[in-house]
C-alpha positions in Angstrom: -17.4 34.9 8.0 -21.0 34.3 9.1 -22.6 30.9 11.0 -24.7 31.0 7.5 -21.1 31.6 5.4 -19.7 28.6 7.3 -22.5 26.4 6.8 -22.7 27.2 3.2 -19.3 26.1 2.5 -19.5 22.8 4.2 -22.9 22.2 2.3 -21.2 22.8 -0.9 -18.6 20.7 0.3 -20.6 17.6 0.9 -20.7 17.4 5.1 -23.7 15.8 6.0 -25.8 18.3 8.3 -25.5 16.4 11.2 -21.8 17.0 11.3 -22.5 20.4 10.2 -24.5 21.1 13.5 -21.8 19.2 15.8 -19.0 21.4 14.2 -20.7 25.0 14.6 -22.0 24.1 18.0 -18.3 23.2 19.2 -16.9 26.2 17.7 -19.8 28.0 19.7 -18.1 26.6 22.8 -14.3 26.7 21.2 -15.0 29.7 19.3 -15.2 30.0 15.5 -11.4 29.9 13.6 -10.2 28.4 9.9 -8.1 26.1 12.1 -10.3 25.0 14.6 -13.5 24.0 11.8 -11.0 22.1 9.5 -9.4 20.0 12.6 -13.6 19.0 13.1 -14.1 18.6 10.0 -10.7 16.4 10.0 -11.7 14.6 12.8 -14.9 13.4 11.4 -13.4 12.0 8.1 -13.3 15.3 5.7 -10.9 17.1 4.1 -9.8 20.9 4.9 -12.0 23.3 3.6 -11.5 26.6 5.4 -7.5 26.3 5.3 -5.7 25.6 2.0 -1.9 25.8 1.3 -1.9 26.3 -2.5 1.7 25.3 -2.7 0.5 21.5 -1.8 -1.7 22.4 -4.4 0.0 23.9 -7.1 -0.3 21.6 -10.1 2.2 23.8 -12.8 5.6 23.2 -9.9 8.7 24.0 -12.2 10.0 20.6 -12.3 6.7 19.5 -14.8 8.2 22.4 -17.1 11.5 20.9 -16.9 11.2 18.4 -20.2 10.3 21.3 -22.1 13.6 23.0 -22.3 
């Protein structure tokens, strides 16, 4: 993933370009992970972009299914 990739999908994500700049300039200094831009991001009031656990997310979990049988 590219500086441009990474600022891309914080645009998108609604971070406001000041944070944007902070964030990629510490992970210029920290280096550039998934973990280390979503605990910025985290730490200036946004949600986790660049790691997702998609079982927190999974909206059809077996017990919804469950009245259906």
């Amino acid at each position: 993933m590219t500086i441009s990739d990474i600022e891309f999908e914080m645009k998108i994500n609604d971070v406001d370009d000041s944070d944007i700049a902070a964030i990629i300039e510490v992970c210029k200094i920290k280096g550039f992970s998934a973990e280390g831009l979503d605990e910025e991001l985290v730490k200036r009031g946004y949600e986790k972009i660049f790691t997702v656990n998609y079982d927190d997310t999974d909206e059809d979990r077996e017990e919804d299914w469950e009245d259906f049988e």
